[in-house]
VMD Tcl script that builds the backbone (N, CA, C; Angstrom):
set m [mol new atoms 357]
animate dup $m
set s [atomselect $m all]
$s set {name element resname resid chain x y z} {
  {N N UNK 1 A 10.865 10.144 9.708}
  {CA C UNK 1 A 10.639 8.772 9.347}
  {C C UNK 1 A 11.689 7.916 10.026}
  {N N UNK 2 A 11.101 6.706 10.588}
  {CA C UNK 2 A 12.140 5.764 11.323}
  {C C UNK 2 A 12.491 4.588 10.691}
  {N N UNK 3 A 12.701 3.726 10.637}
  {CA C UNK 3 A 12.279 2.005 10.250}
  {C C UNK 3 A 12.319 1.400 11.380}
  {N N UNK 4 A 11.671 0.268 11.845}
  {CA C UNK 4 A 11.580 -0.109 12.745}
  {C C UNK 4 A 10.953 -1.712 12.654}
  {N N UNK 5 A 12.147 -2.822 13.407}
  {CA C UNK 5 A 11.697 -3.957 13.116}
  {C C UNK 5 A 10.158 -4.706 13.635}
  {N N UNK 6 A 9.259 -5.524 13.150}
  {CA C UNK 6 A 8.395 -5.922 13.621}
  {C C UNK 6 A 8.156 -7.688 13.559}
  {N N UNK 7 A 7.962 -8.372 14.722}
  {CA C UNK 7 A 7.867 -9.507 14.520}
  {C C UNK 7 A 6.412 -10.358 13.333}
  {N N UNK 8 A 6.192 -10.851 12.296}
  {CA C UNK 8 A 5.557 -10.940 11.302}
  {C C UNK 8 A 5.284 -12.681 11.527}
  {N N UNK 9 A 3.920 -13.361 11.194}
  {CA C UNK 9 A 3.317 -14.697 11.412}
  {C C UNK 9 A 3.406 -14.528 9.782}
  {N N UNK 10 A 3.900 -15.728 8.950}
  {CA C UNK 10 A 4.026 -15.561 7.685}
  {C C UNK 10 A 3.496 -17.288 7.861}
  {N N UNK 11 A 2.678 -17.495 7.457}
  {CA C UNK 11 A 1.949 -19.097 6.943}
  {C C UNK 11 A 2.329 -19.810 5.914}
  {N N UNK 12 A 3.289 -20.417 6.173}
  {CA C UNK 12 A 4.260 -21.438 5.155}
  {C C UNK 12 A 3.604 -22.515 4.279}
  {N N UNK 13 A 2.635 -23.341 5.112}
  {CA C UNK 13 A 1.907 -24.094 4.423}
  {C C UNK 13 A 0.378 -23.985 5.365}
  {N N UNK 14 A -0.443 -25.125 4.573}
  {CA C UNK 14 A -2.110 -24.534 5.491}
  {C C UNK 14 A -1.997 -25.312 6.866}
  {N N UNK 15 A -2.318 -24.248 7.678}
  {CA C UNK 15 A -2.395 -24.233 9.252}
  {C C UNK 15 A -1.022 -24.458 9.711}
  {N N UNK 16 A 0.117 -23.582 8.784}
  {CA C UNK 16 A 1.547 -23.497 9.589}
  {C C UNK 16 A 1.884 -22.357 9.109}
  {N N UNK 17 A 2.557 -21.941 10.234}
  {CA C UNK 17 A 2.788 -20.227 10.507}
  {C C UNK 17 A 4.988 -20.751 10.736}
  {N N UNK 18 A 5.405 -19.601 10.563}
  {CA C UNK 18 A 6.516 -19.218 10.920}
  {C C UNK 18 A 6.785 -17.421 11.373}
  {N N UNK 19 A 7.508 -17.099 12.464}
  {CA C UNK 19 A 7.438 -15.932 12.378}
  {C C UNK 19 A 9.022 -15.391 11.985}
  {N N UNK 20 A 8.737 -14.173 11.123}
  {CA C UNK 20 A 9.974 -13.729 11.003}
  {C C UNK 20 A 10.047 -12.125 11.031}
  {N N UNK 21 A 11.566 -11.746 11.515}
  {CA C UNK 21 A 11.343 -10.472 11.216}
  {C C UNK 21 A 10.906 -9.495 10.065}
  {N N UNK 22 A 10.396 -8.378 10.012}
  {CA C UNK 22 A 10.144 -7.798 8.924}
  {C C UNK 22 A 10.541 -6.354 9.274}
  {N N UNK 23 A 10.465 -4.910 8.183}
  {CA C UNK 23 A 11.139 -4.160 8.395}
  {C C UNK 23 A 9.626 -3.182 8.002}
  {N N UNK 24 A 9.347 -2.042 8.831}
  {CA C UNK 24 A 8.070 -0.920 7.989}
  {C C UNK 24 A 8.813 0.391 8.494}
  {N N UNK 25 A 8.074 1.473 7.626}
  {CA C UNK 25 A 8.292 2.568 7.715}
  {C C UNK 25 A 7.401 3.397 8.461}
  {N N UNK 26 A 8.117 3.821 9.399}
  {CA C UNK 26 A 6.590 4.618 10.272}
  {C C UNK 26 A 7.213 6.338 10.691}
  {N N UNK 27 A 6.342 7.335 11.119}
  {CA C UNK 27 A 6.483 8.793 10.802}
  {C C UNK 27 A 7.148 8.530 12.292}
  {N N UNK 28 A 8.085 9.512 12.913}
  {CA C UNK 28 A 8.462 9.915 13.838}
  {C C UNK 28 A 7.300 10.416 14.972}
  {N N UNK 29 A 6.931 11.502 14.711}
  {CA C UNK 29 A 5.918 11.973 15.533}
  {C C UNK 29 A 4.648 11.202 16.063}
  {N N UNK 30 A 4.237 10.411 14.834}
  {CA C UNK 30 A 2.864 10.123 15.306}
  {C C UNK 30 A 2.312 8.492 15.142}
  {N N UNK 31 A 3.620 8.137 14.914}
  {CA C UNK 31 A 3.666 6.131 14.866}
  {C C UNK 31 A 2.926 5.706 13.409}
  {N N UNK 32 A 2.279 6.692 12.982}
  {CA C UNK 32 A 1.636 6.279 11.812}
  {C C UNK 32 A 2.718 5.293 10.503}
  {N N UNK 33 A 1.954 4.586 10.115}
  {CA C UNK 33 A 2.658 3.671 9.280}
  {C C UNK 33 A 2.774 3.940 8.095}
  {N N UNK 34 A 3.982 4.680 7.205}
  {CA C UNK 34 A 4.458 5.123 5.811}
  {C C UNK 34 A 4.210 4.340 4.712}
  {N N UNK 35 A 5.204 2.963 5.043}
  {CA C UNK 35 A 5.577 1.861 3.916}
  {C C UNK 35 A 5.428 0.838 4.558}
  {N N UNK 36 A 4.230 -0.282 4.349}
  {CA C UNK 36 A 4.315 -1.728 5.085}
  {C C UNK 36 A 4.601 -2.494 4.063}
  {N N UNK 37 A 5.050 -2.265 2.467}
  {CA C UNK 37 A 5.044 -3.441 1.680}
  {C C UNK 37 A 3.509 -3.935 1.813}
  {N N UNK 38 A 2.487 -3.505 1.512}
  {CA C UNK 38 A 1.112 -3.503 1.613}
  {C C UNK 38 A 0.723 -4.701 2.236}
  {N N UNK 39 A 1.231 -4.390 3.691}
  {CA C UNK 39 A 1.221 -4.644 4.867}
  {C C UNK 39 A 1.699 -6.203 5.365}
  {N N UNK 40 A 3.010 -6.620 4.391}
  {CA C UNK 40 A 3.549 -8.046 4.776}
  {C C UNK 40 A 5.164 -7.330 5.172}
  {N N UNK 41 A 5.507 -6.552 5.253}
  {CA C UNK 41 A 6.864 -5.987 5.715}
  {C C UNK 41 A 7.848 -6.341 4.777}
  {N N UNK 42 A 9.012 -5.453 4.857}
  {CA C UNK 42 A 10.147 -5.632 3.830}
  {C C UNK 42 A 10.928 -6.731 4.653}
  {N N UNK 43 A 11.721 -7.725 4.024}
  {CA C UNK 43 A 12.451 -8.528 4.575}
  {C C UNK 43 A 13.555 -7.779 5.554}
  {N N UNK 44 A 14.166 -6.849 4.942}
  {CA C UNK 44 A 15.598 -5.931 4.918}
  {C C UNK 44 A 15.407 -4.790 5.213}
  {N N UNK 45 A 16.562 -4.118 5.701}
  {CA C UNK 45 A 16.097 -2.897 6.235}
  {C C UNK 45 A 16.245 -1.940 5.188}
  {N N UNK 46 A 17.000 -2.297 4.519}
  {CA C UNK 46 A 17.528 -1.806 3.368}
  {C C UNK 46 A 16.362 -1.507 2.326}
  {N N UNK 47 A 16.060 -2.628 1.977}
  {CA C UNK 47 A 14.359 -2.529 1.322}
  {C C UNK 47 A 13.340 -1.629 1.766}
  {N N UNK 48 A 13.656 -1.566 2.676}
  {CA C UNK 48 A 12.238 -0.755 3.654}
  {C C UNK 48 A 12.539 1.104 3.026}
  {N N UNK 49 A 14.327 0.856 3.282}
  {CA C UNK 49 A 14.514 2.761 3.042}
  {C C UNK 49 A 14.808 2.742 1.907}
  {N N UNK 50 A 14.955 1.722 1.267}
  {CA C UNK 50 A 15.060 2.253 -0.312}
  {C C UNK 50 A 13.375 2.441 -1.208}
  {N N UNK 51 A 12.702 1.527 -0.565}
  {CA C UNK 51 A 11.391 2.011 -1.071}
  {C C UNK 51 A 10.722 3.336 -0.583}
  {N N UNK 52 A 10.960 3.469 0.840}
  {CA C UNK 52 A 10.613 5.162 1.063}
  {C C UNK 52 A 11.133 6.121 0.387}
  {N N UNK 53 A 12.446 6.302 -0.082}
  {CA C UNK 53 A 13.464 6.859 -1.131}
  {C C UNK 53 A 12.391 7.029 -2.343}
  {N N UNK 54 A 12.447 6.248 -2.885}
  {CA C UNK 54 A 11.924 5.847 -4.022}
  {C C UNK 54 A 10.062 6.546 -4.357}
  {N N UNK 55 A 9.789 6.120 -3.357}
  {CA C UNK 55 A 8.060 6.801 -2.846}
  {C C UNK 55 A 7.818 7.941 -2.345}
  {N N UNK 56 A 8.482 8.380 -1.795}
  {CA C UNK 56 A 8.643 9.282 -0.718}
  {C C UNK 56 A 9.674 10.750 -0.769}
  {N N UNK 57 A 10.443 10.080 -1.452}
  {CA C UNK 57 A 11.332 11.367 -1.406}
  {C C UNK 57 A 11.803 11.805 -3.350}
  {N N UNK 58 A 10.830 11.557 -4.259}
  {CA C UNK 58 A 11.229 11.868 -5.605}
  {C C UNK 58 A 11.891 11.001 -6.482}
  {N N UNK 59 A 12.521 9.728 -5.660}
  {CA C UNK 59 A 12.926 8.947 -6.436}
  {C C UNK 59 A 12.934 8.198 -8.128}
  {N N UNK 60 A 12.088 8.358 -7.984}
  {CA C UNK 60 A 11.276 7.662 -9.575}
  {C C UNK 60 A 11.841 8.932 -10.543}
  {N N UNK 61 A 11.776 10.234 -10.178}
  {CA C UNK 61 A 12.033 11.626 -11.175}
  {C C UNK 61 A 13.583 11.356 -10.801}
  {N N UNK 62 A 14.501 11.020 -10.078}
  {CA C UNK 62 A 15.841 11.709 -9.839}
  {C C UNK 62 A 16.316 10.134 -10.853}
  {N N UNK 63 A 15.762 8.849 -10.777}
  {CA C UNK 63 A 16.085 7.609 -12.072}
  {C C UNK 63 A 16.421 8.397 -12.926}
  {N N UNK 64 A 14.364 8.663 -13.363}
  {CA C UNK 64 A 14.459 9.378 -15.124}
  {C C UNK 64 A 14.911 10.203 -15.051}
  {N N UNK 65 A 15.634 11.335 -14.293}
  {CA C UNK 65 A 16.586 12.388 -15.395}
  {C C UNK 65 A 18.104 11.533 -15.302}
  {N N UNK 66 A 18.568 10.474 -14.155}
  {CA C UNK 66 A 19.913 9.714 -15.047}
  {C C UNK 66 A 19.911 9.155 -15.898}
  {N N UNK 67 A 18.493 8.615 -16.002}
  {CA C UNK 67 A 18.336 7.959 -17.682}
  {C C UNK 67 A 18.278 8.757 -18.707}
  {N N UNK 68 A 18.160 9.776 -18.504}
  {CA C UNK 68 A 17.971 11.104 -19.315}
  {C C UNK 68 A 19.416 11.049 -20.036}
  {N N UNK 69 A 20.131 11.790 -18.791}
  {CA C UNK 69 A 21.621 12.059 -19.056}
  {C C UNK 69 A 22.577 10.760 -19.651}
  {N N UNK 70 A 21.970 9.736 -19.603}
  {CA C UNK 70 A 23.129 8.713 -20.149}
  {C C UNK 70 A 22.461 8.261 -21.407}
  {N N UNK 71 A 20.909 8.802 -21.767}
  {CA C UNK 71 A 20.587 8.375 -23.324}
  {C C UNK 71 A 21.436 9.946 -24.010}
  {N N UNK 72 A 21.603 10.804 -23.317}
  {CA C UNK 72 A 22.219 12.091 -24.292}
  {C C UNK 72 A 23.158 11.286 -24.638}
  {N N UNK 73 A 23.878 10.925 -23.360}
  {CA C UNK 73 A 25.378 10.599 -23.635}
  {C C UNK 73 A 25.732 8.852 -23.466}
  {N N UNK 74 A 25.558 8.221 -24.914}
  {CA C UNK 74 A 25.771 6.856 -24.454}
  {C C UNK 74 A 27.236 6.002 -24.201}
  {N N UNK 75 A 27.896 7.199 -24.758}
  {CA C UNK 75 A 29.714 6.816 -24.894}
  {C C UNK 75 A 29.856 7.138 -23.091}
  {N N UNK 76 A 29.290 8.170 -22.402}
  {CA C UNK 76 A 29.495 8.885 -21.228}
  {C C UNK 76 A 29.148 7.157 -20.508}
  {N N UNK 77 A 27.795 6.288 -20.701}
  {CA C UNK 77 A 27.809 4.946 -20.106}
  {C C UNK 77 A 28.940 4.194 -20.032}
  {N N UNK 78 A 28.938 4.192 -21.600}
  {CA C UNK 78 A 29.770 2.777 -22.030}
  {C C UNK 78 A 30.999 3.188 -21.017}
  {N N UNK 79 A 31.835 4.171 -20.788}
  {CA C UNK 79 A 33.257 4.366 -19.902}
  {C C UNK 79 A 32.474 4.355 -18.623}
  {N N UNK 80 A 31.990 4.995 -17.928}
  {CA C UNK 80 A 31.678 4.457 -16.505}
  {C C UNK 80 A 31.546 2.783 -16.423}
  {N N UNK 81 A 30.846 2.152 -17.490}
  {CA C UNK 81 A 30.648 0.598 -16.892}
  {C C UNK 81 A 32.111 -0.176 -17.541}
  {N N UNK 82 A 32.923 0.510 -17.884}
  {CA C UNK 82 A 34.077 -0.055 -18.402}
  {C C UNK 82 A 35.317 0.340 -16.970}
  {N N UNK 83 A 34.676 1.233 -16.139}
  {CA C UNK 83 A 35.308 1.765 -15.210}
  {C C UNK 83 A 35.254 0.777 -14.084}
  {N N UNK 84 A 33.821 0.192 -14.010}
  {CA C UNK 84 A 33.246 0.014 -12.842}
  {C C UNK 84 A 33.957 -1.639 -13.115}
  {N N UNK 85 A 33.770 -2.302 -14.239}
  {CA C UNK 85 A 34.380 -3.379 -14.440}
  {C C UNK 85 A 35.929 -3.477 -14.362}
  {N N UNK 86 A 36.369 -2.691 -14.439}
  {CA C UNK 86 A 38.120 -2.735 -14.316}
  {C C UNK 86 A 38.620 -2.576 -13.087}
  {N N UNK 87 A 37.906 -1.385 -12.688}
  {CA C UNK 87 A 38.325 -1.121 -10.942}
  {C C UNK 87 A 37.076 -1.919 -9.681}
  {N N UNK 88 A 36.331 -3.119 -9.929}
  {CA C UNK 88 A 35.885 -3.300 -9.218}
  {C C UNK 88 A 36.312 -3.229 -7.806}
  {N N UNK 89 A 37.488 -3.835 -7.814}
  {CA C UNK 89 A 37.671 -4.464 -6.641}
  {C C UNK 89 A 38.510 -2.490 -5.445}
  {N N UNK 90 A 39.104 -1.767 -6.420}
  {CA C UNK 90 A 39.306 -0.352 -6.172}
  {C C UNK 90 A 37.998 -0.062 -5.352}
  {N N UNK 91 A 36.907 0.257 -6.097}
  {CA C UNK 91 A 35.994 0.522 -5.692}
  {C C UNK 91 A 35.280 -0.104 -4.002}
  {N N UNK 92 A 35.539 -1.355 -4.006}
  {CA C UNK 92 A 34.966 -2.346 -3.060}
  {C C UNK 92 A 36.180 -1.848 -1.572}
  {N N UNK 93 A 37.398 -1.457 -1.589}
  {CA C UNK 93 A 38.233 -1.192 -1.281}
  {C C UNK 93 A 38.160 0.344 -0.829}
  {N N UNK 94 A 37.279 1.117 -1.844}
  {CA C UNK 94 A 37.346 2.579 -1.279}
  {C C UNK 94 A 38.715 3.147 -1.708}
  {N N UNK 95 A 39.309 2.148 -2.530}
  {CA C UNK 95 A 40.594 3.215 -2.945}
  {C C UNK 95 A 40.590 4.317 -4.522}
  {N N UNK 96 A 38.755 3.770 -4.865}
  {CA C UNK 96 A 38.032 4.791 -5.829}
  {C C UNK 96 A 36.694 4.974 -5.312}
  {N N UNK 97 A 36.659 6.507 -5.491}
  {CA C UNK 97 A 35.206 7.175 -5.099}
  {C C UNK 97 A 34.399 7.231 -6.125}
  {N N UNK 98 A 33.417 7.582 -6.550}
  {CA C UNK 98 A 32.649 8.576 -7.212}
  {C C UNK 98 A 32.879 9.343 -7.566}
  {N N UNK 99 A 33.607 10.156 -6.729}
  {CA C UNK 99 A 34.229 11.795 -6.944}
  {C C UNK 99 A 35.743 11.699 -8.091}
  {N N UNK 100 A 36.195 10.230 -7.953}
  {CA C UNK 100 A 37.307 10.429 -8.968}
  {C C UNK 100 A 36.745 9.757 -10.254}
  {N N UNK 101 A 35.288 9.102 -9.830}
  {CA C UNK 101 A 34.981 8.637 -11.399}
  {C C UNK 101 A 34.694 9.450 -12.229}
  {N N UNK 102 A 33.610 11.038 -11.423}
  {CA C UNK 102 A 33.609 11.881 -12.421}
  {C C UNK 102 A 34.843 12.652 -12.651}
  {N N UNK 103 A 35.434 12.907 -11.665}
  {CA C UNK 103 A 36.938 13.665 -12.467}
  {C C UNK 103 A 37.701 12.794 -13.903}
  {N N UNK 104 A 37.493 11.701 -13.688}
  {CA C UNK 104 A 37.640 10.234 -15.096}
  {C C UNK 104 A 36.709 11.182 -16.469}
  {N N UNK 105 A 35.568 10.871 -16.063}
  {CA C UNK 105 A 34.906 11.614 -17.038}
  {C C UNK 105 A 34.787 12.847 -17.078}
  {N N UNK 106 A 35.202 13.618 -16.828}
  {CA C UNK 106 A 35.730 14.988 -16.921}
  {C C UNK 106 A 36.566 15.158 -17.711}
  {N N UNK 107 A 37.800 14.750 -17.139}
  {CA C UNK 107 A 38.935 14.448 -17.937}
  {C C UNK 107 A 38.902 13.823 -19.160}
  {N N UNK 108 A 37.953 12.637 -19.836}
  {CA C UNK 108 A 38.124 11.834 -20.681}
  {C C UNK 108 A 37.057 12.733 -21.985}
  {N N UNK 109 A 35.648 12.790 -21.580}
  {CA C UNK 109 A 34.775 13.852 -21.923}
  {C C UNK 109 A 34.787 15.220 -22.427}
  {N N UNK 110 A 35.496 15.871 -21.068}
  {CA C UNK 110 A 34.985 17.152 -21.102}
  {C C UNK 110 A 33.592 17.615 -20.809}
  {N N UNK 111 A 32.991 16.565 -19.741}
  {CA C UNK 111 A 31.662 16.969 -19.549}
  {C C UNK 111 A 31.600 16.464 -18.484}
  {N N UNK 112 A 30.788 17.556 -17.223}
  {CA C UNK 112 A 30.760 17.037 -16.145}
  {C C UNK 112 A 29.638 16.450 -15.977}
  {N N UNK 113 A 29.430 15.114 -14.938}
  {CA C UNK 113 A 28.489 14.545 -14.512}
  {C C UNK 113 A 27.364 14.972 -13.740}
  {N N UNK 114 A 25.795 15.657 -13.959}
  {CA C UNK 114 A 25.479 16.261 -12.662}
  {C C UNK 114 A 25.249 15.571 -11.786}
  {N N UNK 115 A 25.212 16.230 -10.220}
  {CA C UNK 115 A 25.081 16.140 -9.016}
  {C C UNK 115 A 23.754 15.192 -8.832}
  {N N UNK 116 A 22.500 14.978 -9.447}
  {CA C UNK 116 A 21.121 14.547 -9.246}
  {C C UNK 116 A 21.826 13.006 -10.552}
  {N N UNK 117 A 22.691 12.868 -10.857}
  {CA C UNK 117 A 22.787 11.569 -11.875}
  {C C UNK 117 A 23.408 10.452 -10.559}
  {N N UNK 118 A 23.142 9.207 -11.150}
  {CA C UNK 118 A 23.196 8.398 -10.058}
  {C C UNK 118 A 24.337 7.747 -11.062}
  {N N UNK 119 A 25.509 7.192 -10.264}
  {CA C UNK 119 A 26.386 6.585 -11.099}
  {C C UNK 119 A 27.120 5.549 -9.969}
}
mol reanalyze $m
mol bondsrecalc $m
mol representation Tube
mol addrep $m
């Protein structure tokens, strides 16, 4: 799968067009078209691979089991978003990972975070 930009005629008002870029998902091998945003293109490129993610690669099941794991554990939430609010700017900085948030909750818990939870 590639993304790949395409120039798009988007009609602003009647009998006026603007063109803008747009973003689709198409197969490697055979140009065929994956994800067009049913066929008006994603603004972003970002949009484009997060909806293939999402469609395409299990997404929707890998949500519901983090929603899973944080209705077991709702104290396990409440400290990650107490984390994420204190160390924003750590985070934005890269001078906190992921990898030390669950060692946080490891440490604080005693329960590790799995690998398929999105945090």
């Amino acid at each position: 799968m590639k993304i790949i930009r395409i120039n798009k005629k988007v009609e602003i008002d009647d009998g006026l067009y603007n063109n803008e870029f747009r973003y689709i998902c198409v197969d490697d091998e055979n140009g065929e078209v994956l994800e067009d945003a049913q066929g008006y293109g994603f603004k972003t490129y970002s949009a484009a691979a997060k909806s293939y993610w999402y469609k395409h690669k299990g997404g929707k099941e890998k949500i519901d089991k983090s929603k899973l794991f944080f209705k077991r554990h709702p104290e396990i939430q409440c400290f990650v978003d107490k984390i994420y609010e204190n160390n924003f700017k750590e985070f934005a900085r890269g001078e906190w990972t992921i990898n030390d948030l669950r060692k946080a909750v490891l440490k604080e818990f005693d329960v590790e975070i799995p690998s398929y939870v999105r945090i």
